[in-house]
GUROTI-425375 format. One record per residue (C-alpha): x, y, z. Coordinates in steps of 0.5 Angstrom, whole numbers, padded with zeros to 4 digits. Example, Ala and Ser with C-alpha at 12.3 -4.5 7.8 and 13.67 -1.06 7.14 Angstrom:
2
+-------+-------+-------+
:  east : north :    up :
+-------+-------+-------+
:  0025 : -0009 :  0016 :
:  0027 : -0002 :  0014 :
+-------+-------+-------+
***
This chain:
186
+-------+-------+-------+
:  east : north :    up :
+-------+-------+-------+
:  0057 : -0062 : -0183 :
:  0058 : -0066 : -0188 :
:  0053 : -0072 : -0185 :
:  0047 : -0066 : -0184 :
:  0048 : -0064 : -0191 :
:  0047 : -0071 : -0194 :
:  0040 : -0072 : -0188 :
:  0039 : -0065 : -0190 :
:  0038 : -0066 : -0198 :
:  0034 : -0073 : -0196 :
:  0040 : -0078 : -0198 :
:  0043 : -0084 : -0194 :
:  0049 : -0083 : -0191 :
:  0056 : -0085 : -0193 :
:  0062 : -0087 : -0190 :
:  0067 : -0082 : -0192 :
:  0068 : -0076 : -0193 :
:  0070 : -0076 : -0200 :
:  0064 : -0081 : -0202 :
:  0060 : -0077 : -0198 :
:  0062 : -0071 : -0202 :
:  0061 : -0074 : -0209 :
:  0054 : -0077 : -0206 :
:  0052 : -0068 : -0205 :
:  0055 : -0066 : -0212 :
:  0052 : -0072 : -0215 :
:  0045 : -0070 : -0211 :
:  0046 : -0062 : -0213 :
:  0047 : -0065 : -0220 :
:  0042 : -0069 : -0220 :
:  0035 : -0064 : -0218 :
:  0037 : -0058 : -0223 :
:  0034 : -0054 : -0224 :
:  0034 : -0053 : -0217 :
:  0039 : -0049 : -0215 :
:  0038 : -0050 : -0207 :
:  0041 : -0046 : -0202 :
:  0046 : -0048 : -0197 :
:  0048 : -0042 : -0191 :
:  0053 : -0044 : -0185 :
:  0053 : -0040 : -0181 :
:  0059 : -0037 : -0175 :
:  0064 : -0038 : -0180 :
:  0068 : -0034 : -0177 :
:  0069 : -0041 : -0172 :
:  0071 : -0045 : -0177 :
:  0077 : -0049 : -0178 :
:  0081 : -0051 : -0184 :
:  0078 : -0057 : -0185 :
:  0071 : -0055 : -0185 :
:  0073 : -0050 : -0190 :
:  0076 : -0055 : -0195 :
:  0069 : -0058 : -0194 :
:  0067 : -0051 : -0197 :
:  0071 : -0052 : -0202 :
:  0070 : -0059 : -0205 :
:  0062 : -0058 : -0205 :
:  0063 : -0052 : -0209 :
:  0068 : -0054 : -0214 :
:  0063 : -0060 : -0217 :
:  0068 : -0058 : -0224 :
:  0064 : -0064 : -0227 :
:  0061 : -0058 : -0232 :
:  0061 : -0050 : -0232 :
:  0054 : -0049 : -0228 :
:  0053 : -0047 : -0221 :
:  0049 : -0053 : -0217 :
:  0049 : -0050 : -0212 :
:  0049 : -0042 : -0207 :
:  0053 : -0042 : -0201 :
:  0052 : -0037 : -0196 :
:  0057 : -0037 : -0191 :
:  0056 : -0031 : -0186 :
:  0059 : -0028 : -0180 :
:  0064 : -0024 : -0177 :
:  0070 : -0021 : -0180 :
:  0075 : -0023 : -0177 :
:  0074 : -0030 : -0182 :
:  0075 : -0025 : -0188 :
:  0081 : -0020 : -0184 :
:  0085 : -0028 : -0182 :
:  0082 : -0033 : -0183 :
:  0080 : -0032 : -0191 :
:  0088 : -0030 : -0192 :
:  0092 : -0035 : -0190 :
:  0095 : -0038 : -0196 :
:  0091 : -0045 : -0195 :
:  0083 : -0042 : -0196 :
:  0086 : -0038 : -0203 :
:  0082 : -0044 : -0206 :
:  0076 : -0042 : -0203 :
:  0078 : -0034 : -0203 :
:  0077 : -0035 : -0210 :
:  0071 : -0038 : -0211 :
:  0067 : -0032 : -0207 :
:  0063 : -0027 : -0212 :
:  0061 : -0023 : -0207 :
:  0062 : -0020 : -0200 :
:  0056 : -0017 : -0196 :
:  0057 : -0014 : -0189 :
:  0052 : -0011 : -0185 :
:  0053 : -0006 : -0182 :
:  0050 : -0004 : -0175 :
:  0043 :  0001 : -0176 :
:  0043 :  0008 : -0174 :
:  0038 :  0010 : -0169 :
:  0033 :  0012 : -0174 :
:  0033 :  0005 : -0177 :
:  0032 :  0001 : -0171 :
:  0024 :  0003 : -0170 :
:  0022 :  0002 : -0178 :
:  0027 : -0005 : -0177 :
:  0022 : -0007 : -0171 :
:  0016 : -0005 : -0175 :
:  0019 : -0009 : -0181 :
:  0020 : -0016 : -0177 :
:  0013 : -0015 : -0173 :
:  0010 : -0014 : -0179 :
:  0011 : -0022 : -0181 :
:  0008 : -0024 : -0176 :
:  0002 : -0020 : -0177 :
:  0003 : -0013 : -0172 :
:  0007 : -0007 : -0172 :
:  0008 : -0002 : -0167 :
:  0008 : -0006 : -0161 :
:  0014 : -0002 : -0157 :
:  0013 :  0006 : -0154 :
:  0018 :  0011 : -0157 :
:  0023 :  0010 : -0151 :
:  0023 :  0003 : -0151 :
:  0025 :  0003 : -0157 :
:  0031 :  0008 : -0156 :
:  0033 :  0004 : -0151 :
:  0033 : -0002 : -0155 :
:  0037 :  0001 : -0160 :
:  0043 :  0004 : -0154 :
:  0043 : -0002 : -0151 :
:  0045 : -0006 : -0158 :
:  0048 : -0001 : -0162 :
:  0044 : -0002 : -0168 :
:  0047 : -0010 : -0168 :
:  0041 : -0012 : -0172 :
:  0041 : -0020 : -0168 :
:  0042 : -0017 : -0162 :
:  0036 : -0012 : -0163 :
:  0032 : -0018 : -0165 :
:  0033 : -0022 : -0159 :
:  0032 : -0016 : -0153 :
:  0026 : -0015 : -0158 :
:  0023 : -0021 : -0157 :
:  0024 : -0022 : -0149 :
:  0021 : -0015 : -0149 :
:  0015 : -0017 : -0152 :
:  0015 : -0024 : -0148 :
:  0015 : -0019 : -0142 :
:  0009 : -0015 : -0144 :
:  0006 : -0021 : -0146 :
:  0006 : -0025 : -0139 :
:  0002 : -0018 : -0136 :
: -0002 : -0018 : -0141 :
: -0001 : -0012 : -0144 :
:  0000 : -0009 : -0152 :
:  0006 : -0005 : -0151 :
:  0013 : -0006 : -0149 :
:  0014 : -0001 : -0145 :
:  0022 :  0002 : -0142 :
:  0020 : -0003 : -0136 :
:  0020 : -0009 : -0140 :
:  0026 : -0007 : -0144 :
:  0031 : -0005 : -0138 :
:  0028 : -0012 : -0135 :
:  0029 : -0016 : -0142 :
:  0037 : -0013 : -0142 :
:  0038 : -0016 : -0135 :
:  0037 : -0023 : -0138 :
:  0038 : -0022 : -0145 :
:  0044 : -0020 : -0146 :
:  0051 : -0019 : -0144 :
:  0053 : -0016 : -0138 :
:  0057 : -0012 : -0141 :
:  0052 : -0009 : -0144 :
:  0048 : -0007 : -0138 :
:  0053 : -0001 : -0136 :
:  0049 :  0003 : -0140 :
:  0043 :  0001 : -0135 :
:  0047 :  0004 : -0129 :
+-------+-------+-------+
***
């Protein structure tokens, strides 16, 4: 992690974790007022020396101003257990803010898809009852809703139609998600 960091920040890699840490802080220190944005994502698979990683890039003590953000994103159960354990506190304390996303409702899922649709330049490419399906088969989880989305439209796309239709939604469940999922299409 700490070798992507450095070759994601343009510098030369160092040998050492320790080196290799002072070489980010120093960096961080370096391009303020550039407060860049570091996201790890599925922190809920991270073991104990990742999260003192964390830890270390975030405790630059060298003075009082923030270098940089960390986004540590997943599912709860990092906060429920991990983040508990007497060894994370360090890094517990360091966290200003928790966000959790819940899933959406049914009369959010359309105007969710309008809105990821509407940066690629469209909108309104699903039929009402592909998108209740959608919504059924994900229950709300918005990046579940985002990968059977895009298989249905990738479906429409290949028959060269404009709309996603039941069809292409219950086709794109089969391959996109879980096979769990796919009792409600019993």
């Amino acid at each position: 992690m700490l070798s992507f960091i450095s070759t994601q920040m343009g510098l030369e890699t160092k040998r050492g974790m320790a080196t290799t840490i002072s070489a980010i802080q120093k960096h961080l220190h370096d391009i303020q007022p550039v407060n860049p944005v570091i996201i790890i994502d599925e922190i809920e698979r991270m073991d104990v020396e990742t999260t003192h990683i964390i830890r270390l890039i975030a405790n630059d003590r060298q003075d009082t101003t923030f270098h940089c953000t960390l986004i540590l994103a997943g599912d709860d159960s990092f906060v429920e257990q991990k983040l508990r354990l007497h060894i994370n506190e360090p890094l517990r304390q360091r966290i200003t803010l928790y966000v959790r996303l819940h899933p959406l409702d049914h009369q959010h899922t359309q105007p969710y898809i309008d809105h990821c649709l509407s940066h690629v330049g469209t909108r309104e490419l699903f039929d009402v009852q592909a998108i209740q399906l959608i919504h059924e088969l994900t229950n709300g989880v918005p990046r579940i809703i985002n990968t059977l989305a895009e298989a249905a439209i990738d479906l429409a796309a290949e028959h060269n139609l404009r709309t996603v239709t039941l069809d292409h939604v219950h086709e794109a469940a089969a391959s996109a998600l879980p096979p769990r999922s796919l009792q409600v299409l019993s």
